[in-house]
Structures are given as C-alpha cells and as structure tokens.
C-alpha positions as CSV (number, residue, x, y, z in Angstrom):
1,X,-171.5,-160.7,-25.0
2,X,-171.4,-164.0,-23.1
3,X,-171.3,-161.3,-19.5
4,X,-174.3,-159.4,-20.7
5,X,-176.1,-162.8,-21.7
6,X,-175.6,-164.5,-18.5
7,X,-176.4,-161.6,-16.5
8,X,-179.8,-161.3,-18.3
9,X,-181.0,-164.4,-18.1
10,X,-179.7,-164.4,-13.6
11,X,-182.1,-160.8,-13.4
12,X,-184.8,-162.4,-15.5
13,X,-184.8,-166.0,-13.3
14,X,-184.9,-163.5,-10.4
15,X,-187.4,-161.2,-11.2
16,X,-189.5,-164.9,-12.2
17,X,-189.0,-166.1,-8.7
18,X,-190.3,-163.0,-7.0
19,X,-193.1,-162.8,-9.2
20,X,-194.2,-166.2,-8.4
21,X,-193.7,-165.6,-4.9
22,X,-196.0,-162.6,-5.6
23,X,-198.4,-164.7,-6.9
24,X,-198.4,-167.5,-4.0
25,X,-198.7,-164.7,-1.3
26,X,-201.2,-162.4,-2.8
27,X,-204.4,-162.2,-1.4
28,X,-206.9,-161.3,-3.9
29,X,-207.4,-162.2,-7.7
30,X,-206.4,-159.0,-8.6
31,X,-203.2,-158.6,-7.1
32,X,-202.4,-162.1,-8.7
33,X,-203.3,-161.1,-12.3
34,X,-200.7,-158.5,-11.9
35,X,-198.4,-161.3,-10.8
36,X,-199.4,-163.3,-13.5
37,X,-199.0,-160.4,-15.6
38,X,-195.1,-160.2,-14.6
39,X,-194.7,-163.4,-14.9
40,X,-195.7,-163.3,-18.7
41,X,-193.1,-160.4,-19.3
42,X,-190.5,-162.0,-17.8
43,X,-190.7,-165.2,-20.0
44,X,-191.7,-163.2,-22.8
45,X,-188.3,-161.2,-22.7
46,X,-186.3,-164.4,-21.3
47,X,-187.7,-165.3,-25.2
48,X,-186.2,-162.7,-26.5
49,X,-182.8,-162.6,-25.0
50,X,-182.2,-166.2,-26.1
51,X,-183.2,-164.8,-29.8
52,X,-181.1,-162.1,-29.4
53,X,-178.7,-165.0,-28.6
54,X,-178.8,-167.4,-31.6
55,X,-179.6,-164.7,-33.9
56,X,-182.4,-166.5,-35.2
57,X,-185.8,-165.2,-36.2
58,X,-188.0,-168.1,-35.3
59,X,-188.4,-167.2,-31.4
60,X,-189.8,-164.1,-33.1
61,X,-193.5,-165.6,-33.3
62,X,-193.5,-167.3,-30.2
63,X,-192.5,-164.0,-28.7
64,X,-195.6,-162.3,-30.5
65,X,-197.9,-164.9,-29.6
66,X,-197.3,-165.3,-25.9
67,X,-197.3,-161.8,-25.7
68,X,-200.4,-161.5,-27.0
69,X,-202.0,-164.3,-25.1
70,X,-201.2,-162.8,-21.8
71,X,-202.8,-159.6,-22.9
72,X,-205.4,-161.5,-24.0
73,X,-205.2,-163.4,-20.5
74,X,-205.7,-159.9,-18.6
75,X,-208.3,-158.4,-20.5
76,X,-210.1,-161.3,-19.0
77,X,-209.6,-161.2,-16.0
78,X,-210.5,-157.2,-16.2
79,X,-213.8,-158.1,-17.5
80,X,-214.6,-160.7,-14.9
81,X,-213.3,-158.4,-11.7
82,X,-215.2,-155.4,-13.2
83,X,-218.3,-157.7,-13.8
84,X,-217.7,-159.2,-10.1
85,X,-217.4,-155.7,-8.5
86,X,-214.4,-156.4,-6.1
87,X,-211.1,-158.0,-7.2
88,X,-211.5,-160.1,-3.5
C-alpha cells in the first residue's frame, strides 16, 4: 500500500504544480477559475488519500467542506463573468 500511497500523493503534487502554473499564465479570469477549480480538486483528493491513509474519518468533513466551498467559489465567479459579459 505504501507504492500506491506514494505514487498518489507524486501525481497529485504534479497535477498541483501544473495547475498553478495554469493559473500564473492564464490570461483571463475565466481561464483562471478553471485553474482555481483544479486546484481545489487536487487538494480536495490529496485530503482524501491521506484519509484513506490513517483510516480515520475526521478528514471526512474537511473533505466535504472544501469541496463545497470551491463549488461555492465557482458559482461566483459564474455569476460575476455572466453579469460582466466577457470572462476578459
């Protein structure tokens, strides 16, 4: 388990590194929502490999509750780019 474990976490801290490379080189606020967006995922299942890890359920909420404030995150910025007109 200890293979699968560290080979999680090295794809998660490289997906994180090119989404925040995403995010520095995008060139609108749209395309850095989505960034954002990954960004969120990524720790949100980095969470919940180290659950799956200590076998514990207390990660559990902070799992549900960062996941729900990046939702909550993007439907804002939706609202604001529709509201704007142009996601430049």
């Amino acid at each position: 388990m200890t293979a699968v474990v560290v080979t999680s976490f090295v794809l998660l801290g490289a997906a994180a590194l090119v989404a925040v490379v995403f995010v520095a080189r995008a060139g609108n606020l749209v395309d850095r929502a989505v960034g954002l967006d990954l960004t969120a995922s990524v720790m949100v299942n980095a969470l919940a490999v180290g659950a799956a890890v200590v076998a514990g359920g207390d990660p559990v909420d902070l799992i549900l509750l960062w996941g729900l404030l990046a939702f909550l995150g993007n439907v804002a910025v939706a609202r604001f780019v529709e509201r704007r007109g142009s996601g430049s």
